[in-house]
KEKE-3310 file (N, C-alpha, C; in steps of 0.2 Angstrom, whole numbers, plus 5000, padded with zeros to 4 digits):
npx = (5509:5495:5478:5462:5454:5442:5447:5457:5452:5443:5452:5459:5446:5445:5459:5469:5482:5497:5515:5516:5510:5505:5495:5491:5490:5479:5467:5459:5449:5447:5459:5459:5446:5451:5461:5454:5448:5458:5463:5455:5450:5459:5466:5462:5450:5453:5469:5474:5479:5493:5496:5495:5501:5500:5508:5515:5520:5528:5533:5541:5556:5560:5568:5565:5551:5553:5560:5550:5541:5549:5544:5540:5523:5512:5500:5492:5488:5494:5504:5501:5505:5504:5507:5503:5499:5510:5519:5525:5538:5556:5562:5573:5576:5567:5574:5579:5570:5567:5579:5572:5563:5567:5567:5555:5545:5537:5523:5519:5512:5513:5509:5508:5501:5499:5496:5489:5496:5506:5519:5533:5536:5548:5557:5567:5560:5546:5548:5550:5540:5532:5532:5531:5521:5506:5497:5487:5481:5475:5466:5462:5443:5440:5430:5417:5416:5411:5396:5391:5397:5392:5378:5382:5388:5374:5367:5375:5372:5358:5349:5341:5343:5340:5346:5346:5348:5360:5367:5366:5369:5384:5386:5387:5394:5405:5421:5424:5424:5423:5415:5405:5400:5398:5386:5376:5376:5367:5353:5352:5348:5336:5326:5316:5323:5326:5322:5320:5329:5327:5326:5320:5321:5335:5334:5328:5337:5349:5352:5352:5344:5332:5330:5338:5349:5368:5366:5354:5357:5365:5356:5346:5354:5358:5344:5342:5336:5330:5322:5319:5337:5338:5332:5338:5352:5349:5345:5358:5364:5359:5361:5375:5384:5380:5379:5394:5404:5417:5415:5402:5409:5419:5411:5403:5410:5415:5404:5401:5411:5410:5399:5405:5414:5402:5394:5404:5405:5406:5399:5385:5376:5368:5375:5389:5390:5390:5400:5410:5409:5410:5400:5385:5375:5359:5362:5363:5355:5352:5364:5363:5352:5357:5368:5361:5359:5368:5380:5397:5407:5397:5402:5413:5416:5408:5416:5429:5421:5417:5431:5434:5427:5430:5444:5440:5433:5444:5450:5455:5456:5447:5441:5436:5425:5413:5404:5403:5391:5385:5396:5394:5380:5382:5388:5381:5371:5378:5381:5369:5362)
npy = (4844:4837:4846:4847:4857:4861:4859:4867:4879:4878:4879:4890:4900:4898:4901:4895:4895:4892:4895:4894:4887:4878:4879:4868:4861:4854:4858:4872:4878:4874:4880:4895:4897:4896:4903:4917:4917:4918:4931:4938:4937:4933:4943:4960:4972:4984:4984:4979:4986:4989:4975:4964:4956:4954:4944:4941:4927:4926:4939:4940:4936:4921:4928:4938:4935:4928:4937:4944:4938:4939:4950:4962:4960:4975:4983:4972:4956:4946:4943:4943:4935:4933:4923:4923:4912:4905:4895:4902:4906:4903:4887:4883:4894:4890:4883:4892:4891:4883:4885:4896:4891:4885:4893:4900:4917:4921:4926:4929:4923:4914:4911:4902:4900:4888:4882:4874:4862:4853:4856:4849:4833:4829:4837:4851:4859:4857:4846:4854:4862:4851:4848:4860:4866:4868:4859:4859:4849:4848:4838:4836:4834:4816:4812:4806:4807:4821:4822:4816:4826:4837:4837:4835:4848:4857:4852:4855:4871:4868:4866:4854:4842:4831:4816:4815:4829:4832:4824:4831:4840:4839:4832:4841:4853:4848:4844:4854:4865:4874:4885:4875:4880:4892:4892:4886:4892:4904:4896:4894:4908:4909:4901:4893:4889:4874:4868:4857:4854:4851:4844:4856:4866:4868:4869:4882:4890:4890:4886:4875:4863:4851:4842:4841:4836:4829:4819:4813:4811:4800:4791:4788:4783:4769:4764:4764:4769:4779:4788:4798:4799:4805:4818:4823:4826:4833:4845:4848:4850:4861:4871:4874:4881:4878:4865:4859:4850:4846:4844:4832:4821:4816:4813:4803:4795:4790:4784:4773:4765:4761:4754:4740:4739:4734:4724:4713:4710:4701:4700:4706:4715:4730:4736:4732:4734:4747:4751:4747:4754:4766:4775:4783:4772:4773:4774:4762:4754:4759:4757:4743:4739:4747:4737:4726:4729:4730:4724:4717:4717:4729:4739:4740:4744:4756:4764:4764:4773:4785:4791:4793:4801:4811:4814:4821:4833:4839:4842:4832:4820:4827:4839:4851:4856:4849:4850:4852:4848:4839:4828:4825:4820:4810:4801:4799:4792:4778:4774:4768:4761)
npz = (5315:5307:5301:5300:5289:5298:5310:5311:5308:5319:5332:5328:5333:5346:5352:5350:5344:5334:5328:5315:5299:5287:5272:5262:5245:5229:5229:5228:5235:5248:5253:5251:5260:5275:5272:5270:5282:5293:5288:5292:5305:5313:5321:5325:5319:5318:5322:5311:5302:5310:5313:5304:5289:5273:5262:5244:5235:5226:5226:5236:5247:5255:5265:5267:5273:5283:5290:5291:5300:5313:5318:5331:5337:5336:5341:5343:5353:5346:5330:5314:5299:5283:5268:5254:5239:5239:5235:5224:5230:5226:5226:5232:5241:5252:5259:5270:5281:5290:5301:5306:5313:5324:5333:5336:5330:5345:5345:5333:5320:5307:5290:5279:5262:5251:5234:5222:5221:5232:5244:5246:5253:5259:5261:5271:5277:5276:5286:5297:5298:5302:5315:5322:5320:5310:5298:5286:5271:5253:5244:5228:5225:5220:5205:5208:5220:5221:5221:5233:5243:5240:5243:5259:5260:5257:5267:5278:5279:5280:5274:5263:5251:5234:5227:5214:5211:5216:5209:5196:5197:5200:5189:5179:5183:5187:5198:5203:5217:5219:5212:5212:5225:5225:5214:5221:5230:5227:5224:5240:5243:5237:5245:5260:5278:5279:5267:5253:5238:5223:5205:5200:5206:5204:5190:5190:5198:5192:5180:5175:5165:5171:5162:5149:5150:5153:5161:5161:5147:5149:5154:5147:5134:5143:5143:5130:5123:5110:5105:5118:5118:5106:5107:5117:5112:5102:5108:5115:5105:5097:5106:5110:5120:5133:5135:5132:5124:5124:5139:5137:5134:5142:5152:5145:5143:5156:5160:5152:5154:5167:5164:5159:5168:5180:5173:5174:5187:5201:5211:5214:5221:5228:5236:5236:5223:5220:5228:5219:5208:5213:5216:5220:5230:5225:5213:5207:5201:5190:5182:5182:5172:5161:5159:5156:5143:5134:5128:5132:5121:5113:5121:5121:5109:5108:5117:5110:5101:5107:5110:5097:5094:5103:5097:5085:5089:5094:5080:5073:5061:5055:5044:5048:5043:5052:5064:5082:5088:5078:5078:5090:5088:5081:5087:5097:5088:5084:5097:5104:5091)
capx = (5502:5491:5473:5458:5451:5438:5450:5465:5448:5440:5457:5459:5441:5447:5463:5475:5488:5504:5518:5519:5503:5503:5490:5491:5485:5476:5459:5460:5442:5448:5463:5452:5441:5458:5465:5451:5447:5465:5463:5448:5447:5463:5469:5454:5449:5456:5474:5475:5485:5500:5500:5494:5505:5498:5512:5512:5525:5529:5536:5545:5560:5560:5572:5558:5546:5556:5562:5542:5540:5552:5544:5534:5514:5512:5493:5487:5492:5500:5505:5501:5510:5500:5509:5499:5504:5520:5521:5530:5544:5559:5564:5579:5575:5561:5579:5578:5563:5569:5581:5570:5556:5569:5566:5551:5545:5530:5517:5518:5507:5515:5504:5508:5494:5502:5492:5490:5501:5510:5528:5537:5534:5555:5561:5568:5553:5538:5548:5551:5533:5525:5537:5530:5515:5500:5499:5482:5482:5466:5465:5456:5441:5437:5422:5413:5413:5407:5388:5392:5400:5384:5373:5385:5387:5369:5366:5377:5369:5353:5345:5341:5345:5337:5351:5345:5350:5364:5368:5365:5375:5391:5388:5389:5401:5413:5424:5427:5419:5422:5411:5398:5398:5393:5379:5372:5373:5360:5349:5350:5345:5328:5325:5314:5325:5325:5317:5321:5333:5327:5329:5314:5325:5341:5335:5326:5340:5356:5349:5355:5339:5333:5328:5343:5360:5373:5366:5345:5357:5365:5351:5343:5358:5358:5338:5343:5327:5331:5319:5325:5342:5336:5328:5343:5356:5347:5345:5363:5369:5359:5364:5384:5388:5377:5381:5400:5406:5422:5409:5399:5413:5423:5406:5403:5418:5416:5397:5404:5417:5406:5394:5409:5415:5398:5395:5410:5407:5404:5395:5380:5373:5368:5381:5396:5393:5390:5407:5415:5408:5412:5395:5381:5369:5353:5362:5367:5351:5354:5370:5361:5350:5362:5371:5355:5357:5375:5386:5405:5409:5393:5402:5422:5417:5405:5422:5431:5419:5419:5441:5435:5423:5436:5448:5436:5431:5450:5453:5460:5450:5440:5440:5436:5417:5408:5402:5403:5382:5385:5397:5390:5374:5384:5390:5374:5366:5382:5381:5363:5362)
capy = (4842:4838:4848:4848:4864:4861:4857:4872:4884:4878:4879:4897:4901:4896:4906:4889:4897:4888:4899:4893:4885:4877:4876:4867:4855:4856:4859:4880:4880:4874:4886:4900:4898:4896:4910:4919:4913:4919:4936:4943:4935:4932:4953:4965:4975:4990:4983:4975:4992:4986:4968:4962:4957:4951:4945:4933:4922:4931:4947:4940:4930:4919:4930:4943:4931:4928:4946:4949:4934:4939:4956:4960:4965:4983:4982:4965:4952:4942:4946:4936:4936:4929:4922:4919:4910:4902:4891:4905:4908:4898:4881:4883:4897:4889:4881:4897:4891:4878:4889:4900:4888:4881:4896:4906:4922:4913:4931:4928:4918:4914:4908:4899:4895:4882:4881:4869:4855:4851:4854:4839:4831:4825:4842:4850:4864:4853:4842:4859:4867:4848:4849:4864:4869:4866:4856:4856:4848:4845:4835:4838:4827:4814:4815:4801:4810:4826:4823:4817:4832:4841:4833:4838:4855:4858:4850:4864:4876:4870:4863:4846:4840:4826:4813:4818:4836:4832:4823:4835:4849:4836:4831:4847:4855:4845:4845:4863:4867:4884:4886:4872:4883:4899:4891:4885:4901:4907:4893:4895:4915:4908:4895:4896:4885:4866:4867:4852:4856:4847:4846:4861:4872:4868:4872:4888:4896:4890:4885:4866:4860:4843:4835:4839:4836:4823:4814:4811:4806:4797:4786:4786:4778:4765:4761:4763:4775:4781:4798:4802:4800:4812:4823:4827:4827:4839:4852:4850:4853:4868:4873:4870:4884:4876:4858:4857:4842:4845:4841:4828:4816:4813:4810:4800:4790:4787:4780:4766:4762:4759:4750:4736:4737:4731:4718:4708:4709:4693:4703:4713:4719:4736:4739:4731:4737:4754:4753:4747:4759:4774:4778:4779:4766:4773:4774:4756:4751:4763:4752:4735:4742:4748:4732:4721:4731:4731:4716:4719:4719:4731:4744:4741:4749:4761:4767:4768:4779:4790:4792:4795:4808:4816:4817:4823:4837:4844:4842:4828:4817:4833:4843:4860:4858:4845:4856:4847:4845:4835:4825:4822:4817:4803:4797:4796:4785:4772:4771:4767:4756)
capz = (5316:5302:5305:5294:5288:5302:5315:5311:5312:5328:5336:5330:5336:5353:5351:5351:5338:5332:5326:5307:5297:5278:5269:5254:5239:5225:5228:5232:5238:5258:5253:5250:5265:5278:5271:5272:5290:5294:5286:5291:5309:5319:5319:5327:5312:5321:5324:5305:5299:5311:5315:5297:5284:5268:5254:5237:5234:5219:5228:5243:5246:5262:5270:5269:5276:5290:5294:5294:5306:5320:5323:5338:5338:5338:5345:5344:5355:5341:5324:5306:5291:5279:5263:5249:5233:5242:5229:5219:5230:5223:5230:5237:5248:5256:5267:5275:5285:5295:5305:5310:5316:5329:5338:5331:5337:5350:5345:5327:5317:5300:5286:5270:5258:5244:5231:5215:5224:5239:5249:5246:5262:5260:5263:5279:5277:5278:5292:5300:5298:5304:5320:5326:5316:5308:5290:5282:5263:5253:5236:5224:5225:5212:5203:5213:5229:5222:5224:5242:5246:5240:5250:5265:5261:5258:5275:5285:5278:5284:5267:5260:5241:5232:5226:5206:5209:5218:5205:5193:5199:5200:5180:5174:5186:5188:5203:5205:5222:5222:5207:5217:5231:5220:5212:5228:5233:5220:5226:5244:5244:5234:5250:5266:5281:5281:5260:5247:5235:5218:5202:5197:5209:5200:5184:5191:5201:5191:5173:5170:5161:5172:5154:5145:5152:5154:5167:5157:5143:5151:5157:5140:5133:5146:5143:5122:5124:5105:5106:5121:5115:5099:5107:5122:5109:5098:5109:5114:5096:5100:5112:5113:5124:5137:5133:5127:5119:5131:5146:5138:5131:5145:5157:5142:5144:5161:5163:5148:5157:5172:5164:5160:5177:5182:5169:5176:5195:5203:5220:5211:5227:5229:5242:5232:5216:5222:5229:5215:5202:5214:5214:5224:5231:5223:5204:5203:5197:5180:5179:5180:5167:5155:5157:5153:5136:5129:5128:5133:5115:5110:5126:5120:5101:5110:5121:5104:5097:5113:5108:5089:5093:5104:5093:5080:5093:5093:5073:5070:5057:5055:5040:5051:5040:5053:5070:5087:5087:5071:5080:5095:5085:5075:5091:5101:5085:5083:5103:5102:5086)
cpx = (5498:5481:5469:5457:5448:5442:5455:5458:5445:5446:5458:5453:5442:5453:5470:5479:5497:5507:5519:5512:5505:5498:5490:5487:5482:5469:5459:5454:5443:5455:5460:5450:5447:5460:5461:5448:5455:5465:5461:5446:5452:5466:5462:5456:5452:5462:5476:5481:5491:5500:5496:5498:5503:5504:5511:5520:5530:5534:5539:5551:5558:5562:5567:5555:5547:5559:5554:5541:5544:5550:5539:5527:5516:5508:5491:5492:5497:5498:5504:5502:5507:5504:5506:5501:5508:5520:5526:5537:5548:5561:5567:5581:5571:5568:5580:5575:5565:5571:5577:5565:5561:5570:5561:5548:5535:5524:5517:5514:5510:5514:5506:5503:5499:5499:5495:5493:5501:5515:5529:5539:5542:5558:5562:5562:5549:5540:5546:5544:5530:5528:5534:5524:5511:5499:5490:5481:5475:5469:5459:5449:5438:5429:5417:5411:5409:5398:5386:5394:5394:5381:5375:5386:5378:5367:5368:5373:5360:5346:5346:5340:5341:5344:5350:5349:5358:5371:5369:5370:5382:5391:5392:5393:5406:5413:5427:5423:5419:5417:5404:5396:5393:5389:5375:5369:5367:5355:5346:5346:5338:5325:5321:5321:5324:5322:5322:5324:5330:5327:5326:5318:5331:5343:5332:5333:5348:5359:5353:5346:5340:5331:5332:5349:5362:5370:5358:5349:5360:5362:5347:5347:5356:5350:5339:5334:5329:5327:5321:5331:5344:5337:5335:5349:5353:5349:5353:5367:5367:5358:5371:5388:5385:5379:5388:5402:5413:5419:5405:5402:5416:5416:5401:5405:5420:5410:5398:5407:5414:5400:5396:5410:5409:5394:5400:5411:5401:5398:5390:5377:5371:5373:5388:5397:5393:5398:5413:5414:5409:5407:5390:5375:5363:5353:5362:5360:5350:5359:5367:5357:5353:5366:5367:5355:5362:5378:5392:5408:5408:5399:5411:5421:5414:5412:5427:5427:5420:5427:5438:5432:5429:5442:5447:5436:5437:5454:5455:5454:5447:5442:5439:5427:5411:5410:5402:5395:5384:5389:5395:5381:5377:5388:5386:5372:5372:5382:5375:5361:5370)
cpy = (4843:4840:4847:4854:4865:4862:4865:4878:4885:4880:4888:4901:4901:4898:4901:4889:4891:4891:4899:4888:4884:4874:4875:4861:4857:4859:4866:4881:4881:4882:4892:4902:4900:4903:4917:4921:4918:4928:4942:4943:4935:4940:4957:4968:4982:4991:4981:4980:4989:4980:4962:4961:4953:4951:4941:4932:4926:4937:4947:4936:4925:4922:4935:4943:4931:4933:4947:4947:4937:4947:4955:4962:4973:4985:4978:4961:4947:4947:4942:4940:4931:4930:4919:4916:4908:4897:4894:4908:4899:4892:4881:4888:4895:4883:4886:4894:4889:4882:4894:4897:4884:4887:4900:4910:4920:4920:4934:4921:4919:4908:4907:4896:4896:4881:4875:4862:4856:4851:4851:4839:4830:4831:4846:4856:4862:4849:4846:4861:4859:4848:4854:4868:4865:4863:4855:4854:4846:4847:4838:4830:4824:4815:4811:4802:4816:4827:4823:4821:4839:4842:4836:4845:4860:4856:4855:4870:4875:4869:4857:4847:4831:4823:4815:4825:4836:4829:4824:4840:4846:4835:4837:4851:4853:4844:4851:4864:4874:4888:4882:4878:4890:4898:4891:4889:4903:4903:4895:4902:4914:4904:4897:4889:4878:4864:4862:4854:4850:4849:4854:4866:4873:4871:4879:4895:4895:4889:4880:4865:4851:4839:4835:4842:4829:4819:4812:4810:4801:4790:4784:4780:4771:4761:4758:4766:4779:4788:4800:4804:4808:4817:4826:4829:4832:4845:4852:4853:4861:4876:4873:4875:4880:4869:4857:4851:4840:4842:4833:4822:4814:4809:4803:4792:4785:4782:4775:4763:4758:4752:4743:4732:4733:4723:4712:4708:4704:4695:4709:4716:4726:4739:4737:4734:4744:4757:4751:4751:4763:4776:4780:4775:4766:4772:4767:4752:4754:4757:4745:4737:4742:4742:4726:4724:4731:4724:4718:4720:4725:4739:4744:4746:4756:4767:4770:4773:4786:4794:4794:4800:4814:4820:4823:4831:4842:4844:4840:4822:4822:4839:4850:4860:4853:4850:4851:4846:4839:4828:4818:4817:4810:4797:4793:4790:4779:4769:4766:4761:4752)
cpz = (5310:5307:5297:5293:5295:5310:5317:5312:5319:5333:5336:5334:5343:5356:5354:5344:5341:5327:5319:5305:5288:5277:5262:5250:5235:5225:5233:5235:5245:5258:5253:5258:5273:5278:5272:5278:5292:5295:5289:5300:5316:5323:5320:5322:5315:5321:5318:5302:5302:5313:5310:5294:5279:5262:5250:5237:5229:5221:5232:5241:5251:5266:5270:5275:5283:5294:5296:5300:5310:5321:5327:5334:5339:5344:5349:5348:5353:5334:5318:5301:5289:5272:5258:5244:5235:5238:5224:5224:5229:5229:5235:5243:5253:5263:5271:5282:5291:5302:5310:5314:5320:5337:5335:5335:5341:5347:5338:5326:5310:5295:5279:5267:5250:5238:5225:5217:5230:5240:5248:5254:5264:5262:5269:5281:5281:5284:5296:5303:5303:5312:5326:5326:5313:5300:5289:5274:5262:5246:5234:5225:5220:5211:5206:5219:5229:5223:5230:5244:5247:5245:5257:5265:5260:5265:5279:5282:5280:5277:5267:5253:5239:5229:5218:5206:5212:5211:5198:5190:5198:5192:5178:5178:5186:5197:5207:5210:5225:5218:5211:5221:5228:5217:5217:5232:5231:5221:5233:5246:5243:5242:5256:5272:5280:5272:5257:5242:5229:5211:5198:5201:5205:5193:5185:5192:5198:5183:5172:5169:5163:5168:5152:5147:5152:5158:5165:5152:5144:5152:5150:5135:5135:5145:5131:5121:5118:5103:5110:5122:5111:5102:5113:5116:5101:5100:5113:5108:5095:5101:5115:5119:5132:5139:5129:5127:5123:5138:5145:5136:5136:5150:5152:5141:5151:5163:5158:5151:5165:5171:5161:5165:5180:5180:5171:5185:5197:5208:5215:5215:5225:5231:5237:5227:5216:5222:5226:5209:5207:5215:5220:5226:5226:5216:5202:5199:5190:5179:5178:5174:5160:5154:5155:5145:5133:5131:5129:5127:5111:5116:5124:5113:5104:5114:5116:5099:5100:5111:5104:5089:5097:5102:5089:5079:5092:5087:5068:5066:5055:5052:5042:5049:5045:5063:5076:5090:5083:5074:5085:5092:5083:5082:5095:5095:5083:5089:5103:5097:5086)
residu = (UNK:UNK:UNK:UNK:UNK:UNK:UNK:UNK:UNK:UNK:UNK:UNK:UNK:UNK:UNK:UNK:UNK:UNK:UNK:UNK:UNK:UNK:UNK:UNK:UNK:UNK:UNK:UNK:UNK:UNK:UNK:UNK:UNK:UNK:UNK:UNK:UNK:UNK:UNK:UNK:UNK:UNK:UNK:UNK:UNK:UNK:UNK:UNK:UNK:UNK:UNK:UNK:UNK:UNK:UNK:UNK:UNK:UNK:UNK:UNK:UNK:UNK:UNK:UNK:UNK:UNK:UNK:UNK:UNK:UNK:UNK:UNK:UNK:UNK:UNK:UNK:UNK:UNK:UNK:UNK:UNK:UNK:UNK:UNK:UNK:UNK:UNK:UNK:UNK:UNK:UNK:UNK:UNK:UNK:UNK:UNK:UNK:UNK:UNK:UNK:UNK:UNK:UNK:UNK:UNK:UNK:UNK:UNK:UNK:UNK:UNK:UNK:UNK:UNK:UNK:UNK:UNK:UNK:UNK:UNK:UNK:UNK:UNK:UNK:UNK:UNK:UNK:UNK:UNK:UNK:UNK:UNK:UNK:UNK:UNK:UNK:UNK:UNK:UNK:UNK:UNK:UNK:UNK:UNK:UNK:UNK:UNK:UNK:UNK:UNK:UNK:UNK:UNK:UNK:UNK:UNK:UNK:UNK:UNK:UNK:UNK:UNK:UNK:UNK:UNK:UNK:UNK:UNK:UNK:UNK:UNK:UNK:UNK:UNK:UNK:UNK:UNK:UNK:UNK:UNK:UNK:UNK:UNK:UNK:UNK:UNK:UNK:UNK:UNK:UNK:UNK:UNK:UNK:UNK:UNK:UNK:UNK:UNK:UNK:UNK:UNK:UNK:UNK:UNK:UNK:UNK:UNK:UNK:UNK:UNK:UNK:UNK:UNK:UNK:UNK:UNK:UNK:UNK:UNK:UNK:UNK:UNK:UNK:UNK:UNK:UNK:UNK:UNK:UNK:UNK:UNK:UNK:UNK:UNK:UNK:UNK:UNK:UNK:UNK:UNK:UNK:UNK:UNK:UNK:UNK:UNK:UNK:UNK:UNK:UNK:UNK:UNK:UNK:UNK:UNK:UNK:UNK:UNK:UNK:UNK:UNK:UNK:UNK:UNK:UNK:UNK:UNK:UNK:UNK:UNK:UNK:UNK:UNK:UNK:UNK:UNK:UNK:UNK:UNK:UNK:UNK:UNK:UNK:UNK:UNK:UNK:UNK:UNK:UNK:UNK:UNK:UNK:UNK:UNK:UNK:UNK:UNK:UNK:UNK:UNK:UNK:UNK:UNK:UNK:UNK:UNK:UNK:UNK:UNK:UNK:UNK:UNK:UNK:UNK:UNK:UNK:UNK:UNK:UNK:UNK:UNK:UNK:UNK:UNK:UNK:UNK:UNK:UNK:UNK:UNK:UNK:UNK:UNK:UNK:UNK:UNK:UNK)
# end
């Protein structure tokens, strides 16, 4: 049975357990919280001494795992074996499993969290584990969804976000949602119920600067707004612990590449070209913008310069004597001109 995070907790909530559970994929944050959920929630805090068992991949075998699984509860009315890291036990023991999950013991709860990847669906494990248990997997999400994801995690908790800061937070973080989540944090504590999250909050409670970051040069670019250009890529040069040259090249790389992609779409729509840049609805009038301003030739050299600062960045080209401010400087003025 594949479950979502939401689904495989409401079901424990409600105390509709199934003997065997993976939690896997790349993206550790829902693992995290699962595991978490599992830990802290299924086992009275009273009864955790004996009908808890917490191991890591790293230290067990499966023949362990599964001696753990077939004992009884001591206390509690069930018992969970919670295995973390199971990604580190070896391959070929993970045939153990099967066997046991053809008759498992019904007042165990036995927990794998996967980390980094995922079980190879082909093996008699994962058929074993979906056959009788619970399967939640979570990707990593691309960088296109991360503003959207925002937006939705600000919402449960009970706040609103402005699409700019949402957008904000995604530039400069990335996709790591366990890091999102920890800054958000430091925002909501500041917060009365139902308040606006913009960007004067963002830079208060988490310190991204809403004049200079990736996402204001960005748009500068895009307009060929040559002091605003200046003036952001100065105080990155800086500033480079704040603004690294590892963060502002790839996000570099991608609003170019974007501003191609829309150059050449037949459907300029709102809605369409949204959905073909990944992006969302409110940005695509940057992109029409930026495309009124470069030429498909003027944005293929701009993409080659992006590569040669990259390189640059990690030493190659680069005598060791020109600093990644310096770089970045000489990048912003050939994009530009």
């Amino acid at each position: 049975m594949v479950l979502t995070d939401k689904q495989l907790i409401d079901n424990l909530k409600a105390g509709k357990y199934l003997p065997v559970y993976l939690v896997t994929g790349e993206e550790n944050y829902y693992i995290d919280i699962i595991s978490d959920y599992f830990e802290n929630n299924v086992i009275d805090e009273s009864f955790r001494d004996f009908d808890l068992t917490v191991v890591y991949g790293r230290d067990v075998t499966m023949h362990s795992v599964v001696s753990l699984a077939q004992q009884f509860p001591m206390m509690s009315p069930v018992r969970l074996v919670l295995v973390k890291e199971a990604q580190d036990i070896e391959t070929k023991q993970w045939e153990l499993l099967p066997k046991y999950l053809e008759s498992p013991q019904p007042q165990t709860l036995l927990v794998f969290c996967y980390r980094h990847k995922k079980l190879d669906k082909r093996t008699a494990a994962y058929k074993a584990i979906a056959k009788v248990g619970g399967i939640s997997e979570h990707a990593k999400l691309r960088d296109y969804e991360v503003s959207d994801w925002i937006g939705t995690y600000v919402n449960q908790h009970g706040f609103a976000i402005t699409q700019r800061a949402s957008m904000l937070i995604a530039e400069h973080i990335g996709n790591d949602l366990g890091k999102i989540s920890n800054e958000l944090a430091k925002v909501f504590i500041s917060l009365q119920p139902g308040e606006t999250i913009n960007e004067d909050t963002i830079e208060r409670n988490i310190g991204i600067s809403k004049e200079y970051n990736v996402f204001e040069l960005q748009n500068a670019i895009g307009r060929r707004d040559v002091v605003q250009c200046n003036r952001i890529i100065n105080h990155f040069a800086a500033n480079p612990k704040d603004n690294p040259i590892q963060l502002v090249l790839p996000n570099l790389y991608n609003y170019l590449i974007k501003i191609m992609i829309y150059q050449q779409l037949e459907d300029k729509s709102q809605s369409s070209a949204a959905a073909a840049l990944k992006v969302n609805p409110y940005f695509v009038r940057d992109y029409a913008t930026a495309a009124g301003n470069y030429s498909l030739g003027k944005l293929a050299s701009c993409i080659n310069y992006v590569n040669e600062a990259d390189l640059r960045s990690k030493g190659i080209r680069n005598s060791g004597t020109v600093t990644d401010g310096e770089i970045l400087k000489e990048l912003i003025f050939k994009i530009i001109h």
